[in-house]
MIKELUM-762529 format. One record per residue (C-alpha): z, y, x; residue in one letter. Coordinates in steps of 0.1 Angstrom, whole numbers, padded with zeros to 4 digits, always signed. Layout:
N
ZYXa
...
***
This chain:
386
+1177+1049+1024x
+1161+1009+1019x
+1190+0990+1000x
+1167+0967+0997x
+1127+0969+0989x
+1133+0964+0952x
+1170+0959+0940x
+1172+1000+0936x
+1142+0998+0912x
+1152+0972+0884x
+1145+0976+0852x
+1123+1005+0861x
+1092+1011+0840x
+1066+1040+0833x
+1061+1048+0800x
+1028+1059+0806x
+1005+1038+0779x
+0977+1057+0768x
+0981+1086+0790x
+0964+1098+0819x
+0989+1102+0844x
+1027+1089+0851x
+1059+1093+0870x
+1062+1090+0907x
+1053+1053+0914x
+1085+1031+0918x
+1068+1013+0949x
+1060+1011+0981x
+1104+1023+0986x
+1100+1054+1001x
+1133+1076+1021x
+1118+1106+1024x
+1113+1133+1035x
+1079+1125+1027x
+1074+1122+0986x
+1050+1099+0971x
+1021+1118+0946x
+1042+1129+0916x
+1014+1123+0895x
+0997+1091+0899x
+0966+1084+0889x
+0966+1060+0861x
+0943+1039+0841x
+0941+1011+0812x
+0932+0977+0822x
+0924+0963+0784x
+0962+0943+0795x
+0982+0970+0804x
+0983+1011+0821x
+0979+1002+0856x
+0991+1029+0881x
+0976+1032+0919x
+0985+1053+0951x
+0973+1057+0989x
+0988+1063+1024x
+0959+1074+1045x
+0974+1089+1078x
+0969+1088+1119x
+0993+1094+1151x
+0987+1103+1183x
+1013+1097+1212x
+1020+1098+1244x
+1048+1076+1263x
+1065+1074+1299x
+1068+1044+1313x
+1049+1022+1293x
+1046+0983+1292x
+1009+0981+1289x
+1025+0947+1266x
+0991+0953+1242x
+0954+0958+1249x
+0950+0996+1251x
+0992+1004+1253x
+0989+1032+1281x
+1006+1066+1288x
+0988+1078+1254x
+0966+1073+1226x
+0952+1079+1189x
+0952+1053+1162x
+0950+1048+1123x
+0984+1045+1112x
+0980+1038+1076x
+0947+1032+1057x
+0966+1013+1027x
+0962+1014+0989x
+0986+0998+0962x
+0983+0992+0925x
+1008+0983+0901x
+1018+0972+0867x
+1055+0985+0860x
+1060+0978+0821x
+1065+0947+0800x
+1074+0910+0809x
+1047+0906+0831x
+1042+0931+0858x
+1030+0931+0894x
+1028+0949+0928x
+0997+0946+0957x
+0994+0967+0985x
+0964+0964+1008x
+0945+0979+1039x
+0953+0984+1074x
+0984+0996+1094x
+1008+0999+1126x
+1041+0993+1131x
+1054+1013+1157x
+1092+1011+1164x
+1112+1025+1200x
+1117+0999+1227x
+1085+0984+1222x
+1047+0984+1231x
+1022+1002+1206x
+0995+0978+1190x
+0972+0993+1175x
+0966+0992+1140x
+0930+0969+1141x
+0949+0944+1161x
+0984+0945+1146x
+0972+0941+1111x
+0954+0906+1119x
+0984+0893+1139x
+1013+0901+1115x
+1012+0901+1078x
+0968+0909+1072x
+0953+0929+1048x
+0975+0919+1019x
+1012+0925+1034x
+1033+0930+1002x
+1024+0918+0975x
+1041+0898+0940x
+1047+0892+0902x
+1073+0904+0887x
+1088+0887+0852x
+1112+0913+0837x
+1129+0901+0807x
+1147+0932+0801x
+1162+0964+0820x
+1191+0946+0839x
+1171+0913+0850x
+1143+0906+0873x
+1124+0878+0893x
+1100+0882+0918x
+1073+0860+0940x
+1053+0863+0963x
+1049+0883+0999x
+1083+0904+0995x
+1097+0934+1017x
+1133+0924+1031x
+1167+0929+1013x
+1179+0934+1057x
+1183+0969+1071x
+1186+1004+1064x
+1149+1013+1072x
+1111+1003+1054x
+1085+0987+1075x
+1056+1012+1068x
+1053+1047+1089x
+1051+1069+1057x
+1082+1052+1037x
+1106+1068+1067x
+1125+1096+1080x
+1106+1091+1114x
+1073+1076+1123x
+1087+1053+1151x
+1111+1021+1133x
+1142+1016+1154x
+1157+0995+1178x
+1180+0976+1153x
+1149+0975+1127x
+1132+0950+1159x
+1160+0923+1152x
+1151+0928+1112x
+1127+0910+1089x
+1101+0931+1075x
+1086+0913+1049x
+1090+0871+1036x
+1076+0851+1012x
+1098+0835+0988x
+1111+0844+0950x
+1133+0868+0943x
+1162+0872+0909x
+1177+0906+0909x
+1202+0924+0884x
+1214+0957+0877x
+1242+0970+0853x
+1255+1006+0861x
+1266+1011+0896x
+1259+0975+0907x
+1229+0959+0920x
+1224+0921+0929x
+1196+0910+0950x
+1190+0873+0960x
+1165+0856+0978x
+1149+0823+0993x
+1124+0828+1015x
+1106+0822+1047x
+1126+0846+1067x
+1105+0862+1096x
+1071+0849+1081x
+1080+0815+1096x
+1058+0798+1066x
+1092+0774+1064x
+1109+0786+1029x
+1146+0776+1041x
+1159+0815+1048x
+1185+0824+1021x
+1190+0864+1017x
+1215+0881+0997x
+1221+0921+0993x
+1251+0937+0972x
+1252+0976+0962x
+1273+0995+0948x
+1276+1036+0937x
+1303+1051+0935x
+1287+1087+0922x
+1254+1103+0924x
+1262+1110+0963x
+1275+1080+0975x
+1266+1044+0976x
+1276+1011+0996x
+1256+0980+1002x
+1263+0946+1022x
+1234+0927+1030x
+1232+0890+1045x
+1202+0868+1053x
+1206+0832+1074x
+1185+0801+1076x
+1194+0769+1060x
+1174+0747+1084x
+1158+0750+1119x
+1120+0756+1122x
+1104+0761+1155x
+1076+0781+1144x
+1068+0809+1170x
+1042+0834+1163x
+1036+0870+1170x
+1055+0878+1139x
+1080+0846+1138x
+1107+0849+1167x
+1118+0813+1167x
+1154+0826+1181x
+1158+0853+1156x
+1144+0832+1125x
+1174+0807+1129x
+1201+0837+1131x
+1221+0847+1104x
+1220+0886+1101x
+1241+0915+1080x
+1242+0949+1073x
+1271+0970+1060x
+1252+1004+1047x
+1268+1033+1035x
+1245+1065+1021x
+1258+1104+1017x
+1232+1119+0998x
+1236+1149+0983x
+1210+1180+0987x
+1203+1195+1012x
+1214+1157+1033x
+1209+1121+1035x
+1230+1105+1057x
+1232+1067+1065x
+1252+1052+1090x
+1251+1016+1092x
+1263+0983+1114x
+1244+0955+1120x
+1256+0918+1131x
+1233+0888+1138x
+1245+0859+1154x
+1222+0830+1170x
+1239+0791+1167x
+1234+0767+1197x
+1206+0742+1183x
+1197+0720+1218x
+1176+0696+1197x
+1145+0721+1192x
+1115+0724+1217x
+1133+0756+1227x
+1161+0747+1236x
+1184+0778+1215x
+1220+0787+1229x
+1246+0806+1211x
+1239+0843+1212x
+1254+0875+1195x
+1243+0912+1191x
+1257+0938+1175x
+1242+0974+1166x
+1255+1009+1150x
+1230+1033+1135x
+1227+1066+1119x
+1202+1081+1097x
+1200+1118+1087x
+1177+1143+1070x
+1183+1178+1064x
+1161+1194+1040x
+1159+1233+1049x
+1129+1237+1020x
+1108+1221+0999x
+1080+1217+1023x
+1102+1215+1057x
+1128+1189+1066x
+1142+1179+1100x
+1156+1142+1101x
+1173+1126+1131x
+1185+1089+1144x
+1209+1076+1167x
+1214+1040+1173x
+1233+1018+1201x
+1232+0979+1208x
+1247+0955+1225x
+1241+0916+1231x
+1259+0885+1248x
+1247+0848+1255x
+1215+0832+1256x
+1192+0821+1290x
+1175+0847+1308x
+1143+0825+1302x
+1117+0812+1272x
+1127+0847+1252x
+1162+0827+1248x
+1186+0863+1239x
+1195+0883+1206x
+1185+0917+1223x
+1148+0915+1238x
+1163+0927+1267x
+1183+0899+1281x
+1216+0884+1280x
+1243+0908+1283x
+1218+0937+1276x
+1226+0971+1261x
+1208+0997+1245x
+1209+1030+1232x
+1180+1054+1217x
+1176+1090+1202x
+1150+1101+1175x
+1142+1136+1159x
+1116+1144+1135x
+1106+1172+1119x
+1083+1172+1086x
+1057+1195+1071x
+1044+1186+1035x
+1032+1207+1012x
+1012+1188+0976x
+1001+1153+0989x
+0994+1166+1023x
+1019+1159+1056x
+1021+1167+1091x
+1053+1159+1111x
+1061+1156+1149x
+1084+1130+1168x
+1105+1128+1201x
+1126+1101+1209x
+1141+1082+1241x
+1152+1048+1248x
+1174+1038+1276x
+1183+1001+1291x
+1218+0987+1307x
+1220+0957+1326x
+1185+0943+1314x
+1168+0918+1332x
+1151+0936+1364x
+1113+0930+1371x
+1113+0908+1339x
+1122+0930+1307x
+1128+0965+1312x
+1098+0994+1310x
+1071+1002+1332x
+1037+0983+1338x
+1059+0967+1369x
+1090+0958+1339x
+1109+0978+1365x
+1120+1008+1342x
+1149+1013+1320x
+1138+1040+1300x
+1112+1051+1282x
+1103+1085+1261x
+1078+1095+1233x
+1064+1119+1213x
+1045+1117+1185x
+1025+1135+1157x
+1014+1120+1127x
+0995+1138+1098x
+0979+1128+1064x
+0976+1124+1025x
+0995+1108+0998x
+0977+1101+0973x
***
């Protein structure tokens, strides 16, 4: 489970000087059931061991009802899902994380864009990457392009139980850039967090996340994130309505072999702000979620998520409503996954559904006419990680 992109790894650090390989790398986050290489390759830089690692895989789906919402989005398709490479200096004061290459982000409820496209029009070639200052084990601060401290899942195919992100991961950030302080003492982790919320290039987003373990099996986190001013910035990435809501998670993870198991509620909440060009009205949506893997070997796991959501205010015009939906919208999806790994090599397949309540007819639901309300996909993605 993501309690948040880094608070989970403070004070975290490799002793791996002088030798030729390390532990398992402490980023990208990754839930499983797909494992990272447990033996990184490693190297010395004349300043340092540097450690690196690769996500080289590719999906092919097919999908009723689609949206044709993206250049080459039809009934089915291939694509390169991840073609990314990271490198990473976890010891001493100084360290740093960059991950780079090219990548899709595909999530129920919306159209595919492929990976060529997608990379260009969201975060580019660079999408995470920062220095780290670590003054000792329990304190941290970060800068630079950061994953969110908001949700229960990663943005990146290969970090997740599933391949598709889902329907309350749309309302999410994915990634900001801002600073970031972060402390850890026993169960406790403190994560906090000014930044420019959903990539809005306006650093007035302020994002907090809490955790706390009780054992070795379970673990709660609260996370918050709301904007202390009101940009109108609206790109493909920036949502101008969701950048000025304020969102929160309550998390709670059972995991304990052979599960993981991570129910969560999400509540984001839009003020009325008449005085921008768009003209935002109060709005409210509210989500549940569950995550689950079940891990029947070493090389097989199945893993599973339900999700429901529901909305209320807004204008049925100018993308003016929490869920993308429309006002008064519900919706509710269905995932399964099964996984194959054995060493650094993965296959897994995907089905999942998506189905639409009182949605906006002819304008919002499904369908190359917007006149469906649900939709259903399977997928298969396979690779290496190296």
């Amino acid at each position: 489970m993501r309690l948040s992109a880094s608070a989970l790894i403070l004070g975290a650090a490799l002793a791996c000087a002088g030798a030729a390989q390390a532990d398992p790398l402490p980023s990208p986050a990754m839930t499983g059931p797909i494992t990272s290489n447990a033996t990184p390759p490693t190297f010395d830089a004349g300043f340092g061991t540097l450690s690196w690692g690769a996500s080289l895989t590719g999906l092919g789906y097919f999908q009723t009802n689609p949206t044709h919402g993206s250049p080459g989005n039809g009934s089915s398709g291939i694509d390169l899902s991840n073609g990314q490479a990271w490198l990473e200096k976890t010891d001493g004061l100084i360290q740093f994380y960059v991950q780079a290459g090219i990548y899709s982000l595909p999530s129920l409820g919306a159209a595919y864009v492929r990976s060529s496209q997608l990379t260009s029009h969201t975060f580019g070639a660079v999408p995470v990457g920062y220095i780290k200052i670590a003054p000792n084990g329990s304190w941290s601060i970060e800068a630079g392009k950061l994953p969110t401290l908001i949700g229960a899942e990663y943005t990146f195919t290969f970090e997740n139980m599933q391949i598709e992100r889902g329907l309350l991961w749309n309302q999410e950030p994915a990634i900001s850039r801002g600073v970031q302080i972060n402390y850890a003492s026993g169960p406790l982790t403190v994560s906090l967090s000014l930044n420019d919320g959903y990539y809005s290039n306006t650093y007035s987003t302020l994002s907090g996340l809490v955790s706390y373990a009780f054992d070795s099996a379970n673990t709660l986190a609260l996370a918050g994130s709301g904007n202390l001013a009101h940009p109108s910035t609206s790109t493909f990435v920036t949502s101008p309505v969701l950048n000025n809501s304020q969102i929160y998670n309550l998390i709670y993870t059972f995991n304990s072999a052979p599960w993981l198991v991570t129910p969560y509620v999400q509540y984001q909440h839009v003020d009325a702000d008449h005085g921008t060009p768009f003209f935002i009205n109060s709005m409210t949506d509210w989500g549940f979620g569950v995550l689950a893997n079940y891990t029947f070997s070493p090389t097989f796991n199945l893993a599973a998520r339900a999700e429901y959501e529901t909305s209320s205010g807004g204008f049925p015009f100018f993308g003016q409503f929490p869920l993308p939906y429309g006002p008064g919208s519900k919706a509710w999806s269905f995932t399964v996954t099964p996984t194959w790994q054995i060493k650094q090599f993965f296959v897994r397949a995907e089905g999942s559904y998506t189905a639409l309540s009182h949605s906006v007819p002819g304008i919002l639901e499904f369908g190359k006419n917007f006149d469906k309300d649900s939709q259903a996909r399977l997928m298969i993605e396979t690779g290496v990680q190296l």
